[in-house]
Structure formats: structure tokens, C-alpha cells
C-alpha positions in Angstrom: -4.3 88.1 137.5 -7.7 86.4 137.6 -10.5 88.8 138.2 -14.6 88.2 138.2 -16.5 89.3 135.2 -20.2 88.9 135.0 -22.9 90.4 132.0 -23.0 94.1 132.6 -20.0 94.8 134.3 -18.4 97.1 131.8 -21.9 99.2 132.2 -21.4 100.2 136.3 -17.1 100.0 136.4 -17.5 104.0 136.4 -21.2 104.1 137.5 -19.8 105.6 141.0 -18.5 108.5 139.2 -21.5 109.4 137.0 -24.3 109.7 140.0 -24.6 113.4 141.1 -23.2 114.7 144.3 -26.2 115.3 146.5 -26.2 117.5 149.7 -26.8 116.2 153.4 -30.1 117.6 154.8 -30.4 117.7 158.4 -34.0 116.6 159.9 -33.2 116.3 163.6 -31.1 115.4 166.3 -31.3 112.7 169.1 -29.9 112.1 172.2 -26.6 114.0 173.4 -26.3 117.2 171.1 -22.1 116.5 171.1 -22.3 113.1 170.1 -24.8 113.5 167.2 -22.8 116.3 165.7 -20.2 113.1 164.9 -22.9 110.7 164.7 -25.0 110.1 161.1 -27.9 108.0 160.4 -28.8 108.8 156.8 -31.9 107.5 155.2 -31.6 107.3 151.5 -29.7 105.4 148.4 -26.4 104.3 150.2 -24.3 105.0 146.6 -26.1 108.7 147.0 -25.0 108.7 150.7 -21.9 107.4 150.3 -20.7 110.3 147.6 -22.2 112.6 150.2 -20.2 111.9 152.7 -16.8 111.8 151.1 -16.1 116.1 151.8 -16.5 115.4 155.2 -15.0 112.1 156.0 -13.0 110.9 153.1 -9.5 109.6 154.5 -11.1 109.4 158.0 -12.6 106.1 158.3 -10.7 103.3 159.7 -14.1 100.7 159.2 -17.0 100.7 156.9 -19.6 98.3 158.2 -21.7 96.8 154.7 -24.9 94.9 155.2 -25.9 94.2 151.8 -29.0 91.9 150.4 -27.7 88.9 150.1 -28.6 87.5 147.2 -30.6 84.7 148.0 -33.6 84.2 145.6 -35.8 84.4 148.9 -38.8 86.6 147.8 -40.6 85.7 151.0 -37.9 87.5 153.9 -38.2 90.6 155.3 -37.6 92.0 152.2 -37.6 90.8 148.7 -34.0 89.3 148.1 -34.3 88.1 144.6 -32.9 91.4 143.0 -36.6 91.9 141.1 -37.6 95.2 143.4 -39.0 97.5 140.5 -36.8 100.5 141.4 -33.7 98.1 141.0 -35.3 97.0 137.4 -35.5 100.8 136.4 -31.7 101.2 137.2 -30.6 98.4 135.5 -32.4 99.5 132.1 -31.1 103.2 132.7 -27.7 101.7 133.5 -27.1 99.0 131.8 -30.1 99.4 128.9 -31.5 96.7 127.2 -28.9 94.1 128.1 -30.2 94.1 131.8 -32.9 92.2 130.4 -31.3 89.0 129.8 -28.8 89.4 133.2 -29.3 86.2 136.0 -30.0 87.1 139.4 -26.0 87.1 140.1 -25.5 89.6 137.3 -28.2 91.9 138.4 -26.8 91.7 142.1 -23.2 92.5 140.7 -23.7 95.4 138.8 -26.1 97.0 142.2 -22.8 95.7 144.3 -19.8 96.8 142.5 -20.3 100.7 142.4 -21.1 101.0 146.1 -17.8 98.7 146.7 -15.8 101.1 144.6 -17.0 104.4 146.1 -16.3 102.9 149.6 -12.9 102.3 148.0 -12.6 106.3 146.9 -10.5 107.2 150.0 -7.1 105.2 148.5 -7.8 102.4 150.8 -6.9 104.3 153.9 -9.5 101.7 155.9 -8.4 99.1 158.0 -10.9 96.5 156.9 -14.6 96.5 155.4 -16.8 93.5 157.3 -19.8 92.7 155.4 -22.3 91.1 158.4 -24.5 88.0 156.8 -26.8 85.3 158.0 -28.2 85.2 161.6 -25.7 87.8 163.1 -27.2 91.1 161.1 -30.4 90.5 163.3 -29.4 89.0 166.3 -26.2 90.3 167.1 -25.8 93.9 164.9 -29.5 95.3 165.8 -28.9 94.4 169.6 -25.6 96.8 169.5 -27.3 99.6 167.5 -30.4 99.0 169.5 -27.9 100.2 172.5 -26.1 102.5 171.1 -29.0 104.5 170.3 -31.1 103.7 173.8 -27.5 104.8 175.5 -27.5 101.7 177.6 -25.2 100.3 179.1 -23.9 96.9 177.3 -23.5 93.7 179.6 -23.1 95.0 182.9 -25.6 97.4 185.2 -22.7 98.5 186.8 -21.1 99.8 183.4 -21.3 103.5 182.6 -24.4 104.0 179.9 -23.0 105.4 176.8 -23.3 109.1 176.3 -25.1 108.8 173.0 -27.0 110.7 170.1 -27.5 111.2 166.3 -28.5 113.2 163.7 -31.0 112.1 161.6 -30.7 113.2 158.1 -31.9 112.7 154.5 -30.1 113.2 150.9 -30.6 116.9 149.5 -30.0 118.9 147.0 -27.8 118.0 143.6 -24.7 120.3 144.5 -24.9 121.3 140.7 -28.0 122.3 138.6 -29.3 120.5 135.4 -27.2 123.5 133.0 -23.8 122.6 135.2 -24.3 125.9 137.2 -24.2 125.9 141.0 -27.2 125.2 142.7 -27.2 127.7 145.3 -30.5 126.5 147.2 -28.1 124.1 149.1 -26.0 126.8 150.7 -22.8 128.6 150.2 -21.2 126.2 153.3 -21.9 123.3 150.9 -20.7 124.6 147.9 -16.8 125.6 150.1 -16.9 121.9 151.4 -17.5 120.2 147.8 -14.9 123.3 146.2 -12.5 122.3 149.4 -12.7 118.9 149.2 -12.0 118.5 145.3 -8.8 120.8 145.9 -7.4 118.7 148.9 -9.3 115.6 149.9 -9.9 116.4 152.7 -12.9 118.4 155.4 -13.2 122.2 155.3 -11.5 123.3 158.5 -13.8 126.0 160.3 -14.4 129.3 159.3 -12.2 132.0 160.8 -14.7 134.5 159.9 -12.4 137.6 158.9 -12.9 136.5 155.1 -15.9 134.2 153.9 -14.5 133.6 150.7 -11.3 132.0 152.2 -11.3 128.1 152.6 -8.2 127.8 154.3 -4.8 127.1 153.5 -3.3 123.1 152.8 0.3 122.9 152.0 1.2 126.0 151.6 -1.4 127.0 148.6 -4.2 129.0 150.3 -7.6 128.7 148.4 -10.2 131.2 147.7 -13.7 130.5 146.5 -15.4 134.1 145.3 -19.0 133.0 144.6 -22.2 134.8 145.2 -25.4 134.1 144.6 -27.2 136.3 141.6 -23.6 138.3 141.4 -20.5 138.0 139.1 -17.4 137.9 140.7 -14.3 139.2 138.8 -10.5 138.5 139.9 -9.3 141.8 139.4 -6.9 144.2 141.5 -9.5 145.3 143.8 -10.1 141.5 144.7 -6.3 141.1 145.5 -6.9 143.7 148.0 -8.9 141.0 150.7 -6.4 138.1 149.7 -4.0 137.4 152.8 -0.3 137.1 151.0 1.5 135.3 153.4 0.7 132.0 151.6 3.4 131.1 148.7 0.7 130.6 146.2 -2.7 130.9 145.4 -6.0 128.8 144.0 -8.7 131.2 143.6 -11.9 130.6 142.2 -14.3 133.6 140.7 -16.7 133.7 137.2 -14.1 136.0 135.4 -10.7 137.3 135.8 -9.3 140.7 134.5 -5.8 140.0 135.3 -3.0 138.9 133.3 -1.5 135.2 132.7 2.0 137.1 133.1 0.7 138.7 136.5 -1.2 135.0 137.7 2.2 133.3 136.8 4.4 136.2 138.4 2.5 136.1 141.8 1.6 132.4 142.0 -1.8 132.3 141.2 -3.8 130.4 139.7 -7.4 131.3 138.4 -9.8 128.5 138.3 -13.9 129.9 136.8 -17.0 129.1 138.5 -18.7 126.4 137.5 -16.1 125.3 134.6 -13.1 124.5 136.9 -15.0 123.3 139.6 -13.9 119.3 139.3 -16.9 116.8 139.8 -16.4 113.2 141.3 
């Protein structure tokens, strides 16, 4: 099957997986305050804010609109296009080391492509399509619609009902995990259940239902439990059975230690997963 190789390709084919998972930090909010909770503009590196977004939305979107450079040498556009900005010449030498050096302008714009392509491929394929807008169109026809969307006017007719509109402006966070491979708790215990959640499942926490804060919730019949606190050590022991609901036919349960048995884990379907060892990274 005939595939497209370029210099440096072996560097990024798993670069996706190797960038840390950074939190969503939330600056404000524009326009109707029920649209914008479903409504994101993120400023940041899109392969950063694409990883960020996958607890949340992963499975869920039927279209992801790319506007990419487009690799066209021009150096005198709105922005540079000939792949020479010095924060993409620092990746590359981080990335792809000392080879990066000799790479054409079509190499270099490859290896920036490729990861982005393959986390926006992370969901299974689930999408209906990806459009990648070029040329003329990306300024004369895609800022006009998100000039309108944003504005909440009405499209090509006054007599058309202006779009109930808004947005939440955020920026990247936090790295979910510190530099040791412990939690980073300075982005919230919220984040840390979504990230825990969505690792187990694939899919968005589902909201609290605030009798137990260490329950997730319950997907397929295993229920999943995340005991974590902050500056505390949390031990799976007997006592800590005592909050579990048992109505589920098995259990995932996440704590730093456990004091019970593999006989009694295997005999009452449970199985122990320690904080930060088992927690899976992607």
C-alpha cells in the first residue's frame, strides 16, 4: 500500500503521544452564558489543545474544521509561511535533533503536520469528515461566518432570527502530572476525575451526584472510584469498602495503597489500580 515518507517522519509518528496533557483554564465568557458553556475558543498550541480536549469531547465530534499554514514559502503574508518561525526551529531540534537541520521546507511542514492530524484521528475515526479551508475562502468566506457567529447576527436575511450565541474564552493550563510523575493537584481534583474517567472509558465524566466525591460513575457495569486527596494517603482497606455502593458487578478503584487481599480483590470483583502508577497517560 503506497504511503508518503518524508526526512523526519519516524521522529513525530508518536510525537502526539509524548506531549503532556495540559488542563483547560477558563479566562471568561462571552455572549449567552448557555451557549458558551458548549462553545470553546482556545488560544494556545493546537497539538496542546487538541489532547486537552479529548476527556471532554473525544467520540463526540462529527467535524473538525483545520486551517493550517499552508506551506507556501511566502515569508511576506500575514504571517510567515515558509516554516522558518523560531519557535518551530526549536521543536524540530528538540524533536527531531540534529537531522532537522538538513529537512526542506516540505519536511519541516510534515513533521509540524502529521502529529496534529493523528491526534484529531485519536477518537477511532468516529468523524464524519475533516475539511482543511485553503486559499481565498479562509479569509473571505470562514472569518465572515465566525465574525457572525460571535456578533450573534443574523446571516443573510434581516428577517432571520439572530443566533443566540456566546463563548468561553480559555487558555492551556496546568500539566495534569508534575515533573516526578505525581499528580499535580494545583489544577483541581475535577480535572484529575475527568483525565482518571476518561482513560478508563473514553468518554466525558457524567455529573457529580454529590452523595460520594470519590465516585466517577458507573460505564458498563464496572463502577469506578478515584480515592485521592491532596497532602493525604489514601488506603483501600475495609473501612473504605464501607462508602463503596455494591450494586455494580465489579469494581475499578483507584487509591495510593491497598491493605486488602488479591484473594478478597478477585473474590469481590475489584480491582486496585495506585495513584499515580496505574493512572494510564495518552
Amino acid at each position: 500500500m503506497p504511503s508518503l515518507s518524508w526526512l523526519g517522519k519516524d521522529k513525530v509518528l508518536n510525537h502526539h503521544l509524548e506531549v503532556p496533557f495540559r488542563t483547560l483554564k477558563r479566562v471568561s465568557s462571552f455572549g449567552d452564558i448557555e451557549a458558551a458553556s458548549r462553545n470553546k475558543i482556545i488560544h494556545g498550541d493546537n497539538l496542546l489543545a487538541l489532547k486537552s480536549l479529548l476527556p471532554e469531547f473525544e467520540g463526540r465530534i462529527r467535524c473538525i474544521y483545520i486551517d493550517p499554514p499552508y506551506n507556501t514559502g511566502n515569508e511576506a503574508w500575514t504571517y510567515n509561511d515558509n516554516v522558518s518561525d523560531p519557535r518551530m526551529l526549536r521543536w524540530l531540534g528538540q524533536v527531531v535533533g540534529r537531522e532537522g537541520e538538513d529537512l526542506t521546507r516540505h519536511d519541516k511542514w510534515l513533521c509540524m503536520m502529521y502529529p496534529r492530524l493523528k491526534q484529531n484521528k485519536s477518537d477511532g475515526g468516529n468523524r464524519s469528515f475533516i475539511l482543511v479551508e485553503m486559499e481565498d475562502y479562509a479569509d473571505s468566506l470562514t472569518a465572515e461566518r465566525m465574525r457572525r457567529v460571535i456578533s450573534g447576527k443574523a446571516a443573510a436575511s434581516e428577517s432571520m432570527e439572530s443566533l443566540r450565541s456566546g463563548f468561553d474564552y480559555l487558555e492551556l493550563g496546568a500539566e495534569l502530572f508534575a515533573e516526578d510523575g505525581s499528580l499535580n493537584w494545583a489544577v483541581g481534583k475535577n480535572a484529575i476525575s475527568a483525565y482518571v474517567w476518561h482513560t478508563e472509558t473514553g468518554t466525558g465524566l457524567p455529573k457529580a451526584d454529590g452523595k460520594n466525591q470519590s465516585f466517577l460513575g458507573t460505564h458498563l457495569g464496572v463502577s469506578y472510584y478515584l480515592f485521592a486527596e491532596e497532602g493525604k494517603t489514601t488506603v483501600l482497606d475495609y473501612s473504605l469498602l464501607q462508602s463503596i455502593d455494591r450494586s455494580s458487578s465489579s469494581f475499578v478503584i483507584y487509591s495510593d495503597a491497598c491493605a486488602l487481599s488479591a484473594e478478597f480483590l478477585l473474590r469481590h470483583s475489584i480491582t486496585f489500580k495506585k495513584i499515580p502508577r496505574d493512572i494510564a497517560r495518552f
